[in-house]
Each structure stands twice: as structure tokens, then as C-alpha cells.
CHARMM-style PDB file with segment names, atoms N, HN, CA, C and O in Angstrom:
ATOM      1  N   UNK     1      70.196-118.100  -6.766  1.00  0.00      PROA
ATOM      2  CA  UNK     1      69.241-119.183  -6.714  1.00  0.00      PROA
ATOM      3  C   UNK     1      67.946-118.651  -6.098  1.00  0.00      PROA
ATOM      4  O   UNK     1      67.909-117.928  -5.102  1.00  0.00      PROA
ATOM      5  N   UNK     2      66.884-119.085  -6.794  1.00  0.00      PROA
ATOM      6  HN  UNK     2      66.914-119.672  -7.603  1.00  0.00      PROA
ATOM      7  CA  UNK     2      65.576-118.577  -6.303  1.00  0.00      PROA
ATOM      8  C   UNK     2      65.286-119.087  -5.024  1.00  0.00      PROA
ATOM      9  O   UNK     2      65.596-120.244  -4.739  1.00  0.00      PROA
ATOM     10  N   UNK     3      64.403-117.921  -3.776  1.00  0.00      PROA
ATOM     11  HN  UNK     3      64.151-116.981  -4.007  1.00  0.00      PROA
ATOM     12  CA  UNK     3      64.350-118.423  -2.781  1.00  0.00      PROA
ATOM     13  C   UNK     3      63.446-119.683  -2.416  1.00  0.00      PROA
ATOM     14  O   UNK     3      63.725-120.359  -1.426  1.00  0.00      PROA
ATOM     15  N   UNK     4      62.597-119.922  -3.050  1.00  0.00      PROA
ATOM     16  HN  UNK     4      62.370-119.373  -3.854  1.00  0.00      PROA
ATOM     17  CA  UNK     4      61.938-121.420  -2.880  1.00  0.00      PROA
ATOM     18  C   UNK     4      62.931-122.380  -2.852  1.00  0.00      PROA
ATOM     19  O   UNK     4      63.255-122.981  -1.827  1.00  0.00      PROA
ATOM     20  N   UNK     5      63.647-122.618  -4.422  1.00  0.00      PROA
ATOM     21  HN  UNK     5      63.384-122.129  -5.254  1.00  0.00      PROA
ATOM     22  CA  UNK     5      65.010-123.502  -4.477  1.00  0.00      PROA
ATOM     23  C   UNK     5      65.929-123.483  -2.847  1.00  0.00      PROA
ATOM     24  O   UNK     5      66.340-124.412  -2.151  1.00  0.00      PROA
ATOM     25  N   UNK     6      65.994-121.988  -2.677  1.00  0.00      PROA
ATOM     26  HN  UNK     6      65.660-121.233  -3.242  1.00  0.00      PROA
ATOM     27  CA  UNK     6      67.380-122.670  -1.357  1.00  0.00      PROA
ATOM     28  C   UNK     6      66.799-123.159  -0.013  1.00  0.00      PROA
ATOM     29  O   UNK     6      67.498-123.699   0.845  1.00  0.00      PROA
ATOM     30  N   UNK     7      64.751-122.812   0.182  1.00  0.00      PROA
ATOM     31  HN  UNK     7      64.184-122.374  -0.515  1.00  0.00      PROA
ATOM     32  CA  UNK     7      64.386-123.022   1.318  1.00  0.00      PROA
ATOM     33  C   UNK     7      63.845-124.564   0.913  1.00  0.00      PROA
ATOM     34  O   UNK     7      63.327-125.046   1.920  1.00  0.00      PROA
ATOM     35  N   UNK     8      63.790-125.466  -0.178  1.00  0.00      PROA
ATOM     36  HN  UNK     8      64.211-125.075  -0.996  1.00  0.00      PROA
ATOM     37  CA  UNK     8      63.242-126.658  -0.195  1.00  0.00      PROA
ATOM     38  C   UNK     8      64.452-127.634  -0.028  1.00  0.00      PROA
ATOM     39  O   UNK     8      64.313-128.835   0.205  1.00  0.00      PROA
ATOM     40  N   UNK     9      66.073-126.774  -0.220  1.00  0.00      PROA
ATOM     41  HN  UNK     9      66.186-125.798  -0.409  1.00  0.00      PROA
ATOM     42  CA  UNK     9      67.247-127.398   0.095  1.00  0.00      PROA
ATOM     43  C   UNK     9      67.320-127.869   0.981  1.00  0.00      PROA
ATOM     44  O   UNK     9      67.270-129.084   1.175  1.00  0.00      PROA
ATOM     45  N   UNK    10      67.534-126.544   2.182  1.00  0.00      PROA
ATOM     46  HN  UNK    10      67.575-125.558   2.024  1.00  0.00      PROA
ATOM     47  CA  UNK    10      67.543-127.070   3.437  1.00  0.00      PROA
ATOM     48  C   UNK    10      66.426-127.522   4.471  1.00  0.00      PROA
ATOM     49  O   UNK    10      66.539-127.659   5.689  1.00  0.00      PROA
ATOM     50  N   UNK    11      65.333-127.712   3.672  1.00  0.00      PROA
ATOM     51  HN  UNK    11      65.241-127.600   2.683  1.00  0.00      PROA
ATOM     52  CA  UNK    11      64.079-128.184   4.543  1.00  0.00      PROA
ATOM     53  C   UNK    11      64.564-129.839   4.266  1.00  0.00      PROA
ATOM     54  O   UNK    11      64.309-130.682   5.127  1.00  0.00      PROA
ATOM     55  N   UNK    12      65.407-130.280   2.767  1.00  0.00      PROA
ATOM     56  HN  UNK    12      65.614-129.596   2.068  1.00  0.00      PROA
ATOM     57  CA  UNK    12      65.702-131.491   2.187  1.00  0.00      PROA
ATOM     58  C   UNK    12      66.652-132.302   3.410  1.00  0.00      PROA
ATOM     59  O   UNK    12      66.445-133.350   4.022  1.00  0.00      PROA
ATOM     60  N   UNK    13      67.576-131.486   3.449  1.00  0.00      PROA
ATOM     61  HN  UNK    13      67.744-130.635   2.952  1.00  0.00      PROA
ATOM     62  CA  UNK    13      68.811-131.165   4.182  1.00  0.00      PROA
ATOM     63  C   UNK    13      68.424-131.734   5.489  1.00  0.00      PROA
ATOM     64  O   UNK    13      68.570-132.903   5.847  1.00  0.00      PROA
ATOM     65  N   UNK    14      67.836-130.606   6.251  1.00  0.00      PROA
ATOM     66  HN  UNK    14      67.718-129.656   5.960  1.00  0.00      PROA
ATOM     67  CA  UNK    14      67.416-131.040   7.709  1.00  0.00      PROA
ATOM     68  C   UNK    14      66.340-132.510   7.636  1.00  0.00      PROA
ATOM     69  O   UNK    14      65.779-132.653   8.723  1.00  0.00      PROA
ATOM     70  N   UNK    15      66.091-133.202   6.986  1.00  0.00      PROA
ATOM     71  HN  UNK    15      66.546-133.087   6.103  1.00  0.00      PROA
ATOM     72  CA  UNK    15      65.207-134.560   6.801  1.00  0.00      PROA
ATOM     73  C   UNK    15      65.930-135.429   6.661  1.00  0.00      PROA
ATOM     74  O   UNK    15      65.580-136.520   7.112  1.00  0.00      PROA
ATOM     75  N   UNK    16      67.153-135.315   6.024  1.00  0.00      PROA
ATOM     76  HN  UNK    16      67.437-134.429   5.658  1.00  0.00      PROA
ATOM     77  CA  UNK    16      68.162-136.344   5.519  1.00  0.00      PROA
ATOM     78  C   UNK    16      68.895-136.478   7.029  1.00  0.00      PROA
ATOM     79  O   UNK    16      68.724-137.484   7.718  1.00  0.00      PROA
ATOM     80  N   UNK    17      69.722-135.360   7.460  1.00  0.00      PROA
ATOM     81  HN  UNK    17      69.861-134.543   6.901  1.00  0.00      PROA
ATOM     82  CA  UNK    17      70.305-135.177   8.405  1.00  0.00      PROA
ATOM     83  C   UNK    17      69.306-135.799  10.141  1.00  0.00      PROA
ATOM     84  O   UNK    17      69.795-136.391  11.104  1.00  0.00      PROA
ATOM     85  N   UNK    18      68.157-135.444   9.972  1.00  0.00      PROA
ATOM     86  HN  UNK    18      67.759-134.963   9.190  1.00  0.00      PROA
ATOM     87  CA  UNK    18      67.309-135.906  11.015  1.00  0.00      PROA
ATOM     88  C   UNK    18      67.313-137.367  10.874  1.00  0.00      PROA
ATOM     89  O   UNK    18      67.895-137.961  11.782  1.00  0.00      PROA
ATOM     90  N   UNK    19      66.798-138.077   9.946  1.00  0.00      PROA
ATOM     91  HN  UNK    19      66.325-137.594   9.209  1.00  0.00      PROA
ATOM     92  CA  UNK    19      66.457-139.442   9.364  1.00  0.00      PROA
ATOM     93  C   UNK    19      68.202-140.308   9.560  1.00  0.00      PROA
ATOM     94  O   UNK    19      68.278-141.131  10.472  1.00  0.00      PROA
ATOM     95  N   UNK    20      69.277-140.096   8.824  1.00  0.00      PROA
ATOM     96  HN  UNK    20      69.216-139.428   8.083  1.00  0.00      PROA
ATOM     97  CA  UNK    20      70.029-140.843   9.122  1.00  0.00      PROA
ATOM     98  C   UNK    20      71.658-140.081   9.235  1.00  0.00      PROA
ATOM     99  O   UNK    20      72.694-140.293   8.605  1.00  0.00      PROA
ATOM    100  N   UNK    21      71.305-139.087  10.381  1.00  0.00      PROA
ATOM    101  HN  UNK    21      70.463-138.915  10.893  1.00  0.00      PROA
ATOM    102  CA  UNK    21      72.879-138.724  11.019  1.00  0.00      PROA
ATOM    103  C   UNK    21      73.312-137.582  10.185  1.00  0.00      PROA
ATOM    104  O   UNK    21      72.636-137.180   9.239  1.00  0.00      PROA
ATOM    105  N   UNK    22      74.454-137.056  10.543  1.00  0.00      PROA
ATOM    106  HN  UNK    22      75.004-137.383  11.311  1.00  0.00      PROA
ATOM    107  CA  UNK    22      75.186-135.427  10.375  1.00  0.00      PROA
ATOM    108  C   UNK    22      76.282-135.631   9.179  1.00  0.00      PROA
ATOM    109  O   UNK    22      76.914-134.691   8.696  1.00  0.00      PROA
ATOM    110  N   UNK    23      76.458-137.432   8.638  1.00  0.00      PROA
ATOM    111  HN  UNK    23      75.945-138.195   9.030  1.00  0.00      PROA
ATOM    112  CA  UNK    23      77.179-136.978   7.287  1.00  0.00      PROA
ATOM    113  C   UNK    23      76.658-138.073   6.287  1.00  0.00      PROA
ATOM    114  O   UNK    23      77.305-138.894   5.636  1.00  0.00      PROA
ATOM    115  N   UNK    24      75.168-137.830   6.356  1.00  0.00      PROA
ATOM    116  HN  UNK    24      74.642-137.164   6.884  1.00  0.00      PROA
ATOM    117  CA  UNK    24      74.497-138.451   5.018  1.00  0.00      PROA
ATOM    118  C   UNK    24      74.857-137.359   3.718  1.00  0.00      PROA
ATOM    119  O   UNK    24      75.112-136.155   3.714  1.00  0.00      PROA
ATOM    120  N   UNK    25      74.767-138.202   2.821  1.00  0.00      PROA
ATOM    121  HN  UNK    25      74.560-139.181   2.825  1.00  0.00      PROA
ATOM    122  CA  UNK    25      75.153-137.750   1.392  1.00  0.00      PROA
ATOM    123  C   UNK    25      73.900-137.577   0.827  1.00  0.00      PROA
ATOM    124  O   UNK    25      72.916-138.108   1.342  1.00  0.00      PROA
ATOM    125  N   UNK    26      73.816-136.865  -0.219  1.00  0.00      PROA
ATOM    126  HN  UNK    26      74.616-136.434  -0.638  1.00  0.00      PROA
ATOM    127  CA  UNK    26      72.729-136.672  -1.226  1.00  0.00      PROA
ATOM    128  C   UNK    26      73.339-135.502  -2.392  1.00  0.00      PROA
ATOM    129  O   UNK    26      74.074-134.525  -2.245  1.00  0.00      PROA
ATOM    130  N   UNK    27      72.819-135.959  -3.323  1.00  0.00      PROA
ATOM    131  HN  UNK    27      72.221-136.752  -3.442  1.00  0.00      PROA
ATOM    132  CA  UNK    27      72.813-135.609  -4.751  1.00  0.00      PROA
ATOM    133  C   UNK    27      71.748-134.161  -5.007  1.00  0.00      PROA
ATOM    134  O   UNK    27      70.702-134.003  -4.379  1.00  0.00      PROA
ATOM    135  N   UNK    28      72.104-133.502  -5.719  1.00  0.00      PROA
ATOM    136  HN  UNK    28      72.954-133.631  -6.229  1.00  0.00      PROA
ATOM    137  CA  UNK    28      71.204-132.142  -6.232  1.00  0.00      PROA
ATOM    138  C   UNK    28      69.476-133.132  -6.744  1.00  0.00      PROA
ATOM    139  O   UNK    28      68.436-132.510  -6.957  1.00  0.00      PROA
ATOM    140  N   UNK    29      69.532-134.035  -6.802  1.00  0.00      PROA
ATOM    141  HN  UNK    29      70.378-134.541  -6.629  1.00  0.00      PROA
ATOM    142  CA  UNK    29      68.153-134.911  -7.471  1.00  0.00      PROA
ATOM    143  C   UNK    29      67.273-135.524  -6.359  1.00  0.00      PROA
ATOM    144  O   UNK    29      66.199-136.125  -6.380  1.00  0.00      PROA
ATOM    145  N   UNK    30      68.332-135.060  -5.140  1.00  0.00      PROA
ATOM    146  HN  UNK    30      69.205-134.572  -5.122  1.00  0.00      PROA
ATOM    147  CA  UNK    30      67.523-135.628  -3.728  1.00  0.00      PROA
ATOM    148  C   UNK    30      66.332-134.272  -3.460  1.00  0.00      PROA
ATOM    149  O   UNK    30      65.390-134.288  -2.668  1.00  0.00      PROA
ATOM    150  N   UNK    31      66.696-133.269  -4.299  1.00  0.00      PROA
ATOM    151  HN  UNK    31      67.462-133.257  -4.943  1.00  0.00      PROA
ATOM    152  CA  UNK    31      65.495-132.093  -4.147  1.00  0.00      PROA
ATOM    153  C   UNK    31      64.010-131.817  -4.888  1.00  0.00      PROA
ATOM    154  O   UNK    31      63.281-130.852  -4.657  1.00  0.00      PROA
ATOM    155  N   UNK    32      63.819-132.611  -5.579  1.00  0.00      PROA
ATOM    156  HN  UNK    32      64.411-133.395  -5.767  1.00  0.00      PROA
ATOM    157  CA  UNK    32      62.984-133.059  -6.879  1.00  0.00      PROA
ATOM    158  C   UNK    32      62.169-134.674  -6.667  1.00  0.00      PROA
ATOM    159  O   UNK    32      62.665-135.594  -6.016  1.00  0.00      PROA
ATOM    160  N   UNK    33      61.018-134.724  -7.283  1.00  0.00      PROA
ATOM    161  HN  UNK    33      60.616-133.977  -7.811  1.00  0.00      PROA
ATOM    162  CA  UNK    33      60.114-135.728  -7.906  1.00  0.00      PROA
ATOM    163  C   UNK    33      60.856-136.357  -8.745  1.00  0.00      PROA
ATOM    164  O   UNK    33      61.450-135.769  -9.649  1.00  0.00      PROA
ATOM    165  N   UNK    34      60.931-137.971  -8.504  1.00  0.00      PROA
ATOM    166  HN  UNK    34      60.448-138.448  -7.770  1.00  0.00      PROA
ATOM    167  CA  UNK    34      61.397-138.620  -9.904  1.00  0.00      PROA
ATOM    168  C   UNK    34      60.533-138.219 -11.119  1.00  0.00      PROA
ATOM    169  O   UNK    34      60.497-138.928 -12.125  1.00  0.00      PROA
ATOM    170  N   UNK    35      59.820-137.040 -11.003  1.00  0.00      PROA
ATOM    171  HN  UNK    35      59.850-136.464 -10.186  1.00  0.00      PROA
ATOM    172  CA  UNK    35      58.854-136.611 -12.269  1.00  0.00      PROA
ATOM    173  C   UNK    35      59.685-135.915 -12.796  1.00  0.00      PROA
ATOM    174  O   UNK    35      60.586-136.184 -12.001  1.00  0.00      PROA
ATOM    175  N   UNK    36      60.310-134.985 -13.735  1.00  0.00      PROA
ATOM    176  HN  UNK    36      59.578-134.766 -14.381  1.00  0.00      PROA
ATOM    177  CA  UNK    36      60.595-133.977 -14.528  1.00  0.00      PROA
ATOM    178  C   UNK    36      59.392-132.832 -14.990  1.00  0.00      PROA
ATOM    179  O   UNK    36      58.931-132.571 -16.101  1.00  0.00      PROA
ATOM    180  N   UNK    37      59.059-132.193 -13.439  1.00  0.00      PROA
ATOM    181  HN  UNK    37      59.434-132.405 -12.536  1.00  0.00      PROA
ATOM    182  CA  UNK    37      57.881-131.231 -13.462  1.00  0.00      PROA
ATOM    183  C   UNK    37      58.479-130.279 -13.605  1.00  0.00      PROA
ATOM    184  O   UNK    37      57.731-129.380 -13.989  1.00  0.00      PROA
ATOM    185  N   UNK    38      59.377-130.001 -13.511  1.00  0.00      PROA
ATOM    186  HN  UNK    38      59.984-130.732 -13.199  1.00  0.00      PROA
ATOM    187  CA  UNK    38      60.212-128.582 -13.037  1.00  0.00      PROA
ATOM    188  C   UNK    38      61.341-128.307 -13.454  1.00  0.00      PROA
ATOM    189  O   UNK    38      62.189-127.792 -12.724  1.00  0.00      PROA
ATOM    190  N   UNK    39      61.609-128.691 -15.079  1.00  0.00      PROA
ATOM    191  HN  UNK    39      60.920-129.109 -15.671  1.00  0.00      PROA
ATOM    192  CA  UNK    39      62.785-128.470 -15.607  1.00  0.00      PROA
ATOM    193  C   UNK    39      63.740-127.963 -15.363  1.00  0.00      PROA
ATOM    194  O   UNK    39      64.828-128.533 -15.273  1.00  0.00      PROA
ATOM    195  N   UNK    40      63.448-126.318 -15.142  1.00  0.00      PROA
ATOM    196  HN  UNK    40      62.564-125.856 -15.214  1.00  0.00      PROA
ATOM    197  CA  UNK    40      63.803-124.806 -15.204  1.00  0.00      PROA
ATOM    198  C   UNK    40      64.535-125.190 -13.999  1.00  0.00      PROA
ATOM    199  O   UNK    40      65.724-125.472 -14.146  1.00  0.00      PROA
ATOM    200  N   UNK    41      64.041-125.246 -12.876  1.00  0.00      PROA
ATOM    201  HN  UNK    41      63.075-125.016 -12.756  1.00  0.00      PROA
ATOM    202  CA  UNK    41      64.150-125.506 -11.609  1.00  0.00      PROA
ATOM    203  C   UNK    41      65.674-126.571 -11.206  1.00  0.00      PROA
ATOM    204  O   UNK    41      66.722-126.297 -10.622  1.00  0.00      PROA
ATOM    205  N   UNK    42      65.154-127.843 -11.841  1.00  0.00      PROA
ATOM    206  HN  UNK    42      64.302-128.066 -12.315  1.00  0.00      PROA
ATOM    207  CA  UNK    42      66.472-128.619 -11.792  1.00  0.00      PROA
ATOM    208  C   UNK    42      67.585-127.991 -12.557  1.00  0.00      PROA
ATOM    209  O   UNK    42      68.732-128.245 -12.189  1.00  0.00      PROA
ATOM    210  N   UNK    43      67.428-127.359 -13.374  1.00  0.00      PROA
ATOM    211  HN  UNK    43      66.496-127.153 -13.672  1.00  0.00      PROA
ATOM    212  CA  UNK    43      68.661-127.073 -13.950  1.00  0.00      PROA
ATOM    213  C   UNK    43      69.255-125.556 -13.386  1.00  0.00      PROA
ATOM    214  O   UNK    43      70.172-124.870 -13.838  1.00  0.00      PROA
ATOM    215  N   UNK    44      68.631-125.397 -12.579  1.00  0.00      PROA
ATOM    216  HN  UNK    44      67.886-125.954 -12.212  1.00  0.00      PROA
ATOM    217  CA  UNK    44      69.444-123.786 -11.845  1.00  0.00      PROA
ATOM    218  C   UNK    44      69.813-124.410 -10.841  1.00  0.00      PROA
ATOM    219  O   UNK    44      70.827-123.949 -10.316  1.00  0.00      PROA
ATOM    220  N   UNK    45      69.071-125.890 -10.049  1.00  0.00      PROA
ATOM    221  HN  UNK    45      68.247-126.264 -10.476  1.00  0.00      PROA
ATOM    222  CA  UNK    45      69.973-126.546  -9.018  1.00  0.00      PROA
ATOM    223  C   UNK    45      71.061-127.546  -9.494  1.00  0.00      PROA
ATOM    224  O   UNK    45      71.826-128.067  -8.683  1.00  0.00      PROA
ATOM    225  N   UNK    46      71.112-127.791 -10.762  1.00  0.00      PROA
ATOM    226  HN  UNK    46      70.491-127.367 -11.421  1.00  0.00      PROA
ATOM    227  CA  UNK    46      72.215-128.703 -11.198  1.00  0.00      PROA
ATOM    228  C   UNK    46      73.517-127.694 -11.857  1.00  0.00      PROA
ATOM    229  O   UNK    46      74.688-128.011 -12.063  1.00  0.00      PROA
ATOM    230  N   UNK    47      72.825-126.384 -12.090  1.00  0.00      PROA
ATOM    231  HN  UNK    47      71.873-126.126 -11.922  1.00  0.00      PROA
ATOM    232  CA  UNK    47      74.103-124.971 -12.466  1.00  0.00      PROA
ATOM    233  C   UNK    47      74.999-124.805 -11.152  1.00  0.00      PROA
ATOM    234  O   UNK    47      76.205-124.586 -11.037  1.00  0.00      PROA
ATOM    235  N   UNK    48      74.176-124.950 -10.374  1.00  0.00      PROA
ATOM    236  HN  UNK    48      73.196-125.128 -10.467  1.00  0.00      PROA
ATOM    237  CA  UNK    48      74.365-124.145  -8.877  1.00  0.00      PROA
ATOM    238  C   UNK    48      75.403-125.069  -8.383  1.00  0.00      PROA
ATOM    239  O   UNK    48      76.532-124.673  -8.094  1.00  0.00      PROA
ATOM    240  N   UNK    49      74.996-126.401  -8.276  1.00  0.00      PROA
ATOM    241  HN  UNK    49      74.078-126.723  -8.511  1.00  0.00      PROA
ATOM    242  CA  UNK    49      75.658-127.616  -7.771  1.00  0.00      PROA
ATOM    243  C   UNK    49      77.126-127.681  -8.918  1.00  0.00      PROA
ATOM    244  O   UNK    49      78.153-127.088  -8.589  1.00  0.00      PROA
ATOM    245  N   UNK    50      77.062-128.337 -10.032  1.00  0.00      PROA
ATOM    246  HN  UNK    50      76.227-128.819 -10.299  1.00  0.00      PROA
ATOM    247  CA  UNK    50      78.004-128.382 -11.198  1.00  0.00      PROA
ATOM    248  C   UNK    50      78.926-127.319 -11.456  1.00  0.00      PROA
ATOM    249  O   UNK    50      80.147-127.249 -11.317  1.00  0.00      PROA
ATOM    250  N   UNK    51      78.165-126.600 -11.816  1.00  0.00      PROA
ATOM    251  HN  UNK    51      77.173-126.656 -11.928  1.00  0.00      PROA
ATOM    252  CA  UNK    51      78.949-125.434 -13.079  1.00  0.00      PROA
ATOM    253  C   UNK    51      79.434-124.086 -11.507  1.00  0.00      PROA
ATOM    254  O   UNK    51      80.375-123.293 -11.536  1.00  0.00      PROA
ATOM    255  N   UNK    52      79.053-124.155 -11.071  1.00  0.00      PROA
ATOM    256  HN  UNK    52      78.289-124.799 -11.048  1.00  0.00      PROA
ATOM    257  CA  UNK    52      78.784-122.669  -9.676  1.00  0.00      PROA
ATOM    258  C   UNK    52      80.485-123.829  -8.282  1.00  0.00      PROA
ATOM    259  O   UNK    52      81.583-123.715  -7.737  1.00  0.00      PROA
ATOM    260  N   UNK    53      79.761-124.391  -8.440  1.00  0.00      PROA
ATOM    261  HN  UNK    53      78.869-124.483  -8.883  1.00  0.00      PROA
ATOM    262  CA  UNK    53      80.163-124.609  -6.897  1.00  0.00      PROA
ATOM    263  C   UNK    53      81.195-125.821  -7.581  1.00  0.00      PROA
ATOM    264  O   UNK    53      82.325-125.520  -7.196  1.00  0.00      PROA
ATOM    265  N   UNK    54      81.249-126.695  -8.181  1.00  0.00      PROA
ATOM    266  HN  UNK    54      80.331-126.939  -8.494  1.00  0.00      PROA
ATOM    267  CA  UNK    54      81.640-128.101  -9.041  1.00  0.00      PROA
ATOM    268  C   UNK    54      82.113-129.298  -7.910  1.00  0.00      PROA
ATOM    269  O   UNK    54      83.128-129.968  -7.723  1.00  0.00      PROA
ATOM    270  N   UNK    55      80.721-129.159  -7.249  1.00  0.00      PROA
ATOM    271  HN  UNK    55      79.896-128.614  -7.401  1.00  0.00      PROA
ATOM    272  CA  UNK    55      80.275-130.279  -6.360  1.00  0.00      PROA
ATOM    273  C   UNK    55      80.415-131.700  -7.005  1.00  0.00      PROA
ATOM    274  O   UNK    55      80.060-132.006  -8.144  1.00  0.00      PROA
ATOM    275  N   UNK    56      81.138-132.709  -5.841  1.00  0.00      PROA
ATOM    276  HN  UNK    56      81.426-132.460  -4.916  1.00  0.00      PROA
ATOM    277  CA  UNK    56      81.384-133.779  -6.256  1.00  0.00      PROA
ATOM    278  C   UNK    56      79.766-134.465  -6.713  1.00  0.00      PROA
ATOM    279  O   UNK    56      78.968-133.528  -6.696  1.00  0.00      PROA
ATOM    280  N   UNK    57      79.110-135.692  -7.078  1.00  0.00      PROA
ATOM    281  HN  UNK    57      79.759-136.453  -7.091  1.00  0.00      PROA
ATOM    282  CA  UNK    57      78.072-136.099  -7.483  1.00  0.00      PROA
ATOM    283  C   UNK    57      77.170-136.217  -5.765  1.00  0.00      PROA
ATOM    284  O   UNK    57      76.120-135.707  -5.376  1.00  0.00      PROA
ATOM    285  N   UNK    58      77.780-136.770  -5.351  1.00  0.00      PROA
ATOM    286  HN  UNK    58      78.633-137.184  -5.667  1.00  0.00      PROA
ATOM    287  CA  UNK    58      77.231-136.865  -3.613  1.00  0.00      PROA
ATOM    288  C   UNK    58      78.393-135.803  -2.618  1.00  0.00      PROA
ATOM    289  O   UNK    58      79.608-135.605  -2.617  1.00  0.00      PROA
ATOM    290  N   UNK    59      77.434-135.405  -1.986  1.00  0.00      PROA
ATOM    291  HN  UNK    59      76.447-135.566  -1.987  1.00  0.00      PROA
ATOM    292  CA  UNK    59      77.700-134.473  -0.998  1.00  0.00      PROA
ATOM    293  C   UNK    59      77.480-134.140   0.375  1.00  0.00      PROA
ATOM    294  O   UNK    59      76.258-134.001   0.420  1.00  0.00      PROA
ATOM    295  N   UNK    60      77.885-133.950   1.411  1.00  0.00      PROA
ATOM    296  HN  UNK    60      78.878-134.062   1.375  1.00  0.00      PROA
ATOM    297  CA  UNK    60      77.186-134.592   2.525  1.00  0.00      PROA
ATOM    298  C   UNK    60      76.169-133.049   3.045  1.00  0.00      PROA
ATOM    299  O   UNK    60      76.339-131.831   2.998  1.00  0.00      PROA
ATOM    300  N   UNK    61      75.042-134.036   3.549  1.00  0.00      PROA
ATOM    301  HN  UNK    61      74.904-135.026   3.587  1.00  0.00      PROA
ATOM    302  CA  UNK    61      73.912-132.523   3.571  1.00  0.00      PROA
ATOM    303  C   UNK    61      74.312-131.267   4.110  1.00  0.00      PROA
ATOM    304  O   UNK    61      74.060-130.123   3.731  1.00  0.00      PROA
ATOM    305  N   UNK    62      75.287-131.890   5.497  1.00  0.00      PROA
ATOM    306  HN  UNK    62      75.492-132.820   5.805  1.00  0.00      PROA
ATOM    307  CA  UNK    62      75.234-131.010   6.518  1.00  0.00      PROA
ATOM    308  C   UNK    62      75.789-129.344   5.537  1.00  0.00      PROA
ATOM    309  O   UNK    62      75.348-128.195   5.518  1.00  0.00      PROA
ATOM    310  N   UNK    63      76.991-130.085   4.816  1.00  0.00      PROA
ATOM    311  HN  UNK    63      77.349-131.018   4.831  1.00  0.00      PROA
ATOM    312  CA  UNK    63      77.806-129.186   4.005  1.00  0.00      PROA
ATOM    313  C   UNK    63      76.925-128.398   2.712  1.00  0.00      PROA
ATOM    314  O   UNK    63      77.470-127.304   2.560  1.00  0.00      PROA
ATOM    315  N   UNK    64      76.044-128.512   1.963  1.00  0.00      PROA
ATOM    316  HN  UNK    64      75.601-129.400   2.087  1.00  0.00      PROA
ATOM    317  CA  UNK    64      75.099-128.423   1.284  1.00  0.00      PROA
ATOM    318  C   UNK    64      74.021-127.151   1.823  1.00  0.00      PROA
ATOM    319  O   UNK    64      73.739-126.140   1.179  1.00  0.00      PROA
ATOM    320  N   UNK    65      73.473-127.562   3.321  1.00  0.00      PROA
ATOM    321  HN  UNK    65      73.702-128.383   3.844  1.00  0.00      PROA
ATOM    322  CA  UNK    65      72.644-126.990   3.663  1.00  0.00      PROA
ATOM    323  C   UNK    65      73.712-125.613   3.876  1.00  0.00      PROA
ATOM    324  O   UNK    65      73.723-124.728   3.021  1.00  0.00      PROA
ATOM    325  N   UNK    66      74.638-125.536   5.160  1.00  0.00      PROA
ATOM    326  HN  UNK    66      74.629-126.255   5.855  1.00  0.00      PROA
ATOM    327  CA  UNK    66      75.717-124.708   5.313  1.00  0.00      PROA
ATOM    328  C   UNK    66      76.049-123.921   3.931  1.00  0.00      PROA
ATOM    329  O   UNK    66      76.197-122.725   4.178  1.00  0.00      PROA
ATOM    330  N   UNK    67      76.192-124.186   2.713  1.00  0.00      PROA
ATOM    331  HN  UNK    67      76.071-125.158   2.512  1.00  0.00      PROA
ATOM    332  CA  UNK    67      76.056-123.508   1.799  1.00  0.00      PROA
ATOM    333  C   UNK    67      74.760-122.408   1.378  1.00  0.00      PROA
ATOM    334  O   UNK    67      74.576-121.191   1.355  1.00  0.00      PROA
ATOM    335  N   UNK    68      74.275-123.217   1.178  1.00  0.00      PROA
ATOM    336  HN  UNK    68      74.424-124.205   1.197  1.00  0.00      PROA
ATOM    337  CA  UNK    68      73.020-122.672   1.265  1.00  0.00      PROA
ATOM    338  C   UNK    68      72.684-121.309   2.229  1.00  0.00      PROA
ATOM    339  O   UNK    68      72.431-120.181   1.806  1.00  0.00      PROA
ATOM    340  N   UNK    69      72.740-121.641   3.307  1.00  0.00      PROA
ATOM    341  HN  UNK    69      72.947-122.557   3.650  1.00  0.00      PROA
ATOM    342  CA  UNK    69      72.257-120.612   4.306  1.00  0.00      PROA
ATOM    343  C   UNK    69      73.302-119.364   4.442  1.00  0.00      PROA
ATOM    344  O   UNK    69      73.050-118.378   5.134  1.00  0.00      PROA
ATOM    345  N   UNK    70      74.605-119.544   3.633  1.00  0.00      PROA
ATOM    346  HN  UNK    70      74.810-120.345   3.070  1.00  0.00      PROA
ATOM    347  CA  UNK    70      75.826-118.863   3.656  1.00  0.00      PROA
ATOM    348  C   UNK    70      75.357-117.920   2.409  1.00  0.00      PROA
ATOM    349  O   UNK    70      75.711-116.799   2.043  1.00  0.00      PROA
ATOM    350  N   UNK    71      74.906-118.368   2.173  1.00  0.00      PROA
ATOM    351  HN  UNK    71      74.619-119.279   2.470  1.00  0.00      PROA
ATOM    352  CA  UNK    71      74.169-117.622   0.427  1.00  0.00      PROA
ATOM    353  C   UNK    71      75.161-118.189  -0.796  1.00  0.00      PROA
ATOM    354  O   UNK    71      75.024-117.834  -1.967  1.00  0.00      PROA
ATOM    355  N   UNK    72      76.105-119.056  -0.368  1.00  0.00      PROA
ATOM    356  HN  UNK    72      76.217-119.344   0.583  1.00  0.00      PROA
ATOM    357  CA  UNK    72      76.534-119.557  -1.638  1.00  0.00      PROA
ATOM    358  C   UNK    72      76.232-119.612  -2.929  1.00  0.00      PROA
ATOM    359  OT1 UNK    72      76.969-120.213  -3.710  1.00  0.00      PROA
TER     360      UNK     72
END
């Protein structure tokens, strides 16, 4: 995963987790604009999430970010 993708994760991650507690959930779409600017982009985080890892639809951040920084 490109390094922008895993550092806008857990910048996502630590906001969710700050804002409402250590087992908020969020979706691979919590990383993105309700725009479709960045096709390419969502779909190496929806490979990564789905097809890579076969993450349930919600996920709780803490576990997400922890991936992430693990190099998952």
C-alpha cells in the first residue's frame, strides 16, 4: 500500500479514536471524500481491506490503525 494511503489511515484512525473512544468502527470509505476523486486509490484501499486482509465491512479503528503501522 502506498505510503500516503497508510499515513491518511492512521491520521483517519487517530480522529475517530480521539473523537469517540478506543472501539469506534469505520469502514475503508471512512478514508475518502464522498467524491470519487481518487479511484485508483480507493480501490488499493478496498484490495487491501477485502481481497488482502477480508475485513469484516466495519472494523474497529484501533485494530485498523495497528495494522497499518505493523505493515500489514
Amino acid at each position: 500500500m502506498r505510503k500516503e494511503l497508510r499515513e491518511k489511515i492512521i491520521e483517519v484512525c487517530d480522529l475517530k479514536i480521539e473523537k469517540k473512544g478506543p472501539t469506534v468502527g469505520l469502514s475503508f470509505y471512512a478514508f475518502f471524500k464522498n467524491k470519487n476523486d481518487q479511484p485508483e486509490v480507493l480501490m488499493e484501499a478496498a484490495r487491501w481491506w477485502i481481497e488482502t486482509h477480508r475485513l469484516d465491512h466495519f472494523e474497529k479503528a484501533l485494530k485498523i490503525k495497528d495494522m497499518v503501522l505493523a505493515g500489514a
